[in-house]
Every structure is written in C-alpha cells, then in structure tokens.
N, C-alpha and C positions, 0 to 999 in steps of 0.2 A: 504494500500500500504506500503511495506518495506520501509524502510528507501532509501537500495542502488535503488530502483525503483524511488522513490520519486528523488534521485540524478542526476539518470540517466535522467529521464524527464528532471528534472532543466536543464541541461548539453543542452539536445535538445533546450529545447526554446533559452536556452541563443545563441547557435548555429546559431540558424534559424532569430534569434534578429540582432545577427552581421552582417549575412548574406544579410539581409535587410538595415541595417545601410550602409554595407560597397556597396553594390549596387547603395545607395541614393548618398553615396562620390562620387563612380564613373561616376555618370551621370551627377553630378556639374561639376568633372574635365571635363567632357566631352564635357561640355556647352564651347560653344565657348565667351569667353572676349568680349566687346562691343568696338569696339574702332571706334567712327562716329567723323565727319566731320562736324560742323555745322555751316554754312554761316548765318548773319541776317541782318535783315533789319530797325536795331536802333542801332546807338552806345551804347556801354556796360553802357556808364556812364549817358545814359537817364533813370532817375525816374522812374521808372515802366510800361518806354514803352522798353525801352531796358535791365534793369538791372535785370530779371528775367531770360535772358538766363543764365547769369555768376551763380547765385542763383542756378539755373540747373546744370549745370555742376558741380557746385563745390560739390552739395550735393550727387548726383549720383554718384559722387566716395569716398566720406566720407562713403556714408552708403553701397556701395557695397564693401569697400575693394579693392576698384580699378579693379574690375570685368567689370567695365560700364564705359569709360570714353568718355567726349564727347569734343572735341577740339573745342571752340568756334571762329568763324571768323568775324572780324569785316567788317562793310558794305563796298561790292566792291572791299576786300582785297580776294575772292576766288570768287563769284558768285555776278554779281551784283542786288541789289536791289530787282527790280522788275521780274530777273530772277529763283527768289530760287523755286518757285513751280516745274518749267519747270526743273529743275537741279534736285530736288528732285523727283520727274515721272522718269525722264529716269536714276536713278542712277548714274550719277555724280557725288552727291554727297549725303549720309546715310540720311540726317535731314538737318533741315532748321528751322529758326525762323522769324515770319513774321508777320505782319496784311495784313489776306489775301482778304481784300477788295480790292487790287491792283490789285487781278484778274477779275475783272467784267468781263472784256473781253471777258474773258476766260470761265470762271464758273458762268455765271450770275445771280445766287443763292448766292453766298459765301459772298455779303455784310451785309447780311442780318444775318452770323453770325460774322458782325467784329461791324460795328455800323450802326444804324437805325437810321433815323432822326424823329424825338419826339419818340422813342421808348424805351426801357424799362432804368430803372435803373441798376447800372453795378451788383449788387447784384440780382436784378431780373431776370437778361440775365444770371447770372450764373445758378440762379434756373431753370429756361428753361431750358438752355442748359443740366445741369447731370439731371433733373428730367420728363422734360418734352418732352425728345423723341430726346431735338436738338444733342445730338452729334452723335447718329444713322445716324441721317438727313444728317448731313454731311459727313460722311463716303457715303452715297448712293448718293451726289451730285456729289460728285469728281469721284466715278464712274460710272455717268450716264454719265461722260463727257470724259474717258477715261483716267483717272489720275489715278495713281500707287503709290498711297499717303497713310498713317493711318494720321487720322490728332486729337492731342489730345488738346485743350483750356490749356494755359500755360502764362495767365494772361491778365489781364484787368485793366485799371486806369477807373476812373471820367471822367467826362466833357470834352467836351474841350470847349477853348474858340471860339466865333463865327469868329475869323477872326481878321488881322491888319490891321488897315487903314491909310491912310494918311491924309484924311479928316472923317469929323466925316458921318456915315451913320443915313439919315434923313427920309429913305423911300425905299421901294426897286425901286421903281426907278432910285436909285445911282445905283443898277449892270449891267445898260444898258451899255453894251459896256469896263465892266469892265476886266481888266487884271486881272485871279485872280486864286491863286494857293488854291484849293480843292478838296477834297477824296471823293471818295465814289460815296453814294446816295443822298445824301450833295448836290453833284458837278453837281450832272444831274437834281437837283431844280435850282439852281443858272442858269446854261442853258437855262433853261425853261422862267426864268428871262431875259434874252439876256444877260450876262456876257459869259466873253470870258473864258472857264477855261482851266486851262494846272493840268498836274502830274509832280512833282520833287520830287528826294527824299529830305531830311529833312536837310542833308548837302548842298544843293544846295542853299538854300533860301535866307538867308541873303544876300547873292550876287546879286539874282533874285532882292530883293528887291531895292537894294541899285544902283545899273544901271539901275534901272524901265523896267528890261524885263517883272516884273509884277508889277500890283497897288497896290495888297494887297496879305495877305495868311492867309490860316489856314495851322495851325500842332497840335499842341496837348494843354496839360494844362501849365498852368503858370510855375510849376517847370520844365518843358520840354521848353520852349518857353524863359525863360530869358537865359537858359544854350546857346542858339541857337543867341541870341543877338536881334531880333527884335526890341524889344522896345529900340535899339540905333539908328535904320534908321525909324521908325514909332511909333508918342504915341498915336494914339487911338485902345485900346483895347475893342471888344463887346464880351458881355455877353448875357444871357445865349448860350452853345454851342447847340442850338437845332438841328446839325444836326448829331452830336456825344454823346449823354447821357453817352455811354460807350465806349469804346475798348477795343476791342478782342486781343490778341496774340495769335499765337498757332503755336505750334512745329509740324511740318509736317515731317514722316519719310518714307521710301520708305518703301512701302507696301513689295516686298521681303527681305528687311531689317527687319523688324518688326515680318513677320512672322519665319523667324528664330531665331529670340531671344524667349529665355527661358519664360515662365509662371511667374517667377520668377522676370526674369530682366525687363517685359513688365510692371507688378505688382509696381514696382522699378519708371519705368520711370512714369506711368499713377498718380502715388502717389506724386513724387516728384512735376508734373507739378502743380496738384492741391493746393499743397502747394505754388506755385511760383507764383498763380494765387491771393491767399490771399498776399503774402508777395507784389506783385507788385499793387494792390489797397491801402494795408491800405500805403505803401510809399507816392504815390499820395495824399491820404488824408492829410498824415501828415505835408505835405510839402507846398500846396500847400495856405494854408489862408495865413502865412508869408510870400510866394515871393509877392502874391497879393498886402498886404499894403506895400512890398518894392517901387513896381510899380508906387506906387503914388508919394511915394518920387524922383522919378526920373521923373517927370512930366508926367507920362504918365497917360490918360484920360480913368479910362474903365465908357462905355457907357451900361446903361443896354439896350437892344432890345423894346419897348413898346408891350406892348400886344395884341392890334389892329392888327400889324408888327407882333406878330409870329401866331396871328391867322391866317393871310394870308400866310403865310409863309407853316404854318399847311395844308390846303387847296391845296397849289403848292405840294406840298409833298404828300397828299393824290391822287392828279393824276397821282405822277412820280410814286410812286407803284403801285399805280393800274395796269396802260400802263404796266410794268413790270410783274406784274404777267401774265398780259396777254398772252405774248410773250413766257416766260417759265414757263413748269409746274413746276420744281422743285421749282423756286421763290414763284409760287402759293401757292403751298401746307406748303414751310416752313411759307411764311407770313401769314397767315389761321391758321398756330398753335400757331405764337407767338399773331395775333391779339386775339386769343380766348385766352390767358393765359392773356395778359396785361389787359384786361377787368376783368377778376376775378379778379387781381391783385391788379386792381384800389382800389377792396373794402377794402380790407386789408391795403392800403399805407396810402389810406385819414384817414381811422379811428386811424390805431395803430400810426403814428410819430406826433411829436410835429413837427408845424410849426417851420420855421429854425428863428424866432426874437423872438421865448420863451426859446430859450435853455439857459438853464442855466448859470445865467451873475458870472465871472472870478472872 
C-alpha cells in the first residue's frame, strides 16, 4: 500500500473513531441528570441505621460530577415514616430510604429481608442476599404485590439489643400483658407471648417511655439507642438481640424512575449502595463495644437472656414462621432459601471464627 493510501485509511478510521466518540458524548449529554427526592426513615445522624443515606448522597455526586444528585429528607420532614414505600409506588416521590420490615402489612414477605429473628449474621444476610438469589426475590415480592419499586440493600448494622426494661426480665412470662414497642417478626413472637405491642417510629420513644404509654422498647444497637436517651428513663438493658441478628436498609426507587436512568447512573447508584452497606456495619461495629461499657457507668444493668429463655424463645419463633409461610407463598419460598443457606452456613461459622472470649486480649 502507498504511502498517500496508507494516509488516506489513517484519515478514515480516525474519522469513523471520532464519529463514534462524538456519538458516545452525545448520548451522555442526552442522559437526562438524576435529581430524586429522598424521604427516610432514620435521622441522618443515626450510626449506621440512618447515616448511610447522607454517605449516599454525598458520594453519588462526588463521583458523578453532579450528574446524580439525591436531596436527602429527614424523617416526616416530606413523607412520613412508615409512609415512604407507598410515596415511592405511586411517584411522589423518586426514592426512599427505609427498613422495610414496616411493611409486613403490606408485603408480608419483606421482613424477612430487613431482620429474622435467630436468623442469619449481618455479613451472612449480605451473602444471601447479592449471592444467593435474595435481591431477585425481592424485586419479585414487591411485584407480586403490586408495588412500583427497584429496591437495592443500602446497608445493614449488628445486633440489636433485646429491648429496655424497667424491671429486670426473669422469664417470658414478664411479657404477659406487657406494653411494648417492637418490629418486625420480633413483635409477632412477643404477641404470641401475650405482650401488648404497638409500632412508633424511633423519635417517638423516649416520650412513649417516659409517660409509660409503653413499658419497655426495642430500636436498635447501643450506638443508636444512647443517641435516642433511653437509658435516662430505663436501666435494664437485655442482651442478646435474638430477634434482630441484623438490619437491613435499603433505598427503594420508583420503578419508572429507575428505569429511565442511564446503565450508567443505575451502575453508579447499585455500587454506591453496596458501598454504604459496608460503611454503615463496620460504623456499628466500631462504635458500638465503647457506648456498651459507657452504659455501665451510668448504672444501667445489661442482662444477658439465659439460654433455656432463648431456646424457648427459639421454639415461639419457629411457629410464628412457620404460620407465616403458610399464609404466603412469597414468605414461603424466601424463608426455604434463607433456611437452606443458614444451615450450610452453620458449617462454615462454627469451624472458621474464634469464639468471641479468645480474641485476642489488648
């Protein structure tokens, strides 16, 4: 080939190069900017149940170049609390941040991906969840029920603790007749027990407590729970939280929302959460052994649960699922995959960790 032939090519590709390039520009500008709305249902400045949204938002426009921006709203400042699913279905409003165990109601599948009671570890409900089929599962729950959601997992803490008391709990026969504020699947054991339970959200409580509209409460872990004051109107705290192992968070966005965002920006947001999801456990972790021995200092009594007490405990819990699956197949089938994964699971946990009074002394 000549020389001016060889140039002439060059000239073509480089042509058809730009051509291409300047095509890829065009369809970026063409992408429509992300600018959502997102109501939640933890204050910003909660430990890694709430401060994973701000984490979100703030990265999402770090690393889009302000492509993605998401206006975060604090609880009952746009949508209240328990309303953000129903807000986010019908477009009201882009995204929502939530633990959507508040919908049993509604979804009576979706507790079963916020928390389990004796169920998995928060690092093991992760693996489930991206490996083991669960976040398909919930995309298919919310629309076997009619919801107009993408729902992505967008963080998880530890434990929680079992509850605040006023007196110390000596037996579950103390929840007969008890006033007592509890989530979940948690809350329909306790039931099961004769305890009276009620839902508030998490601003409400210390009030609940301190006028005795209830006896006692759960909400979350100890770095969550001093911020919130309890342990100034009640000092017994119990341990272990067997009816929360983990929580779930997750950023619910309106399904025609979602599917108009770019490959790109979905990529963006699906990556950020994953991140938010590590950032808002190891917090918990980090936090949460030093408010514990603060606790003490300030006379408050944590009690651990006896083991007799959560075998039975265990036992109540294995009915209230059952009944449960019964009722719906959705519940069915998710709890069928998590029971078959915690069982493999089991072999792995007992063998690979050190018991938690060998670890390595300071």
């Amino acid at each position: 080939m000549s020389f001016a032939r060889r140039l002439k090519h060059a000239a073509g590709a480089l042509a058809l190069g730009g051509a291409i390039v300047s095509g890829a520009a065009m369809d970026h500008a063409a992408a429509d900017p992300i600018r959502w709305k997102m109501p939640i249902a933890f204050a910003s400045k909660l430990p890694g149940l709430g401060s994973p949204s701000q984490y979100v938002a703030k990265q999402l426009d770090a690393a889009s170049g302000g492509d993605v921006q998401v206006r975060v709203f604090e609880p009952g400042k746009l949508v209240p609390p328990f309303d953000i699913l129903q807000a986010v279905s019908d477009g009201k409003v882009a995204a929502g941040y939530t633990w959507i165990g508040y919908d049993q109601g509604k979804v009576p599948a979706v507790p079963l991906f916020a928390a389990v009671p004796f169920g998995l570890k928060p690092w093991a409900f992760a693996s489930w969840y991206y490996w083991g089929g669960g976040h398909d599962m919930l995309q298919e729950v919310y629309a076997n029920k009619g919801f107009n959601v993408y729902a992505r997992l967008c963080g998880v803490i530890g434990p929680e603790t079992a509850g605040w008391y006023s007196e110390p709990i000596t037996s579950l026969e103390d929840y007969k007749g008890m006033k007592i504020r509890f989530a979940g699947l948690g809350g329909k054991v306790l039931e099961k027990l004769g305890a009276s339970v009620t839902m508030m959200p998490g601003g409400e409580l210390y009030q609940a407590l301190q006028t005795g509209t209830i006896d006692a409460t759960e909400f979350s872990m100890p770095a969550i729970d001093q911020i919130l004051g309890f342990n100034d109107v009640v000092k017994y705290n119990l341990f272990p939280g067997w009816h929360q192992p983990f929580t779930a968070q997750y950023m619910l966005i309106n399904k025609d929302e979602w599917n108009a965002a770019t490959d790109q920006q979905k990529a963006l947001i699906e990556t950020t959460c994953t991140a938010a999801t590590m950032m808002g456990l190891t917090e918990g972790e980090y936090k949460n052994g030093t408010v514990l021995q603060n606790f003490q200092e300030k006379g408050v009594q944590a009690d651990q649960i006896p083991r007799d007490i959560l075998v039975k405990l265990q036992e109540v819990t294995r009915e209230v699922l059952q009944e449960e699956a019964e009722k719906d197949a959705d519940f069915k089938r998710v709890y069928e995959s998590q029971r078959e994964f915690q069982e493999a699971y089991k072999v792995w946990d007992k063998r690979a960790y050190l018991p938690a009074d060998l670890g390595e002394e300071q």
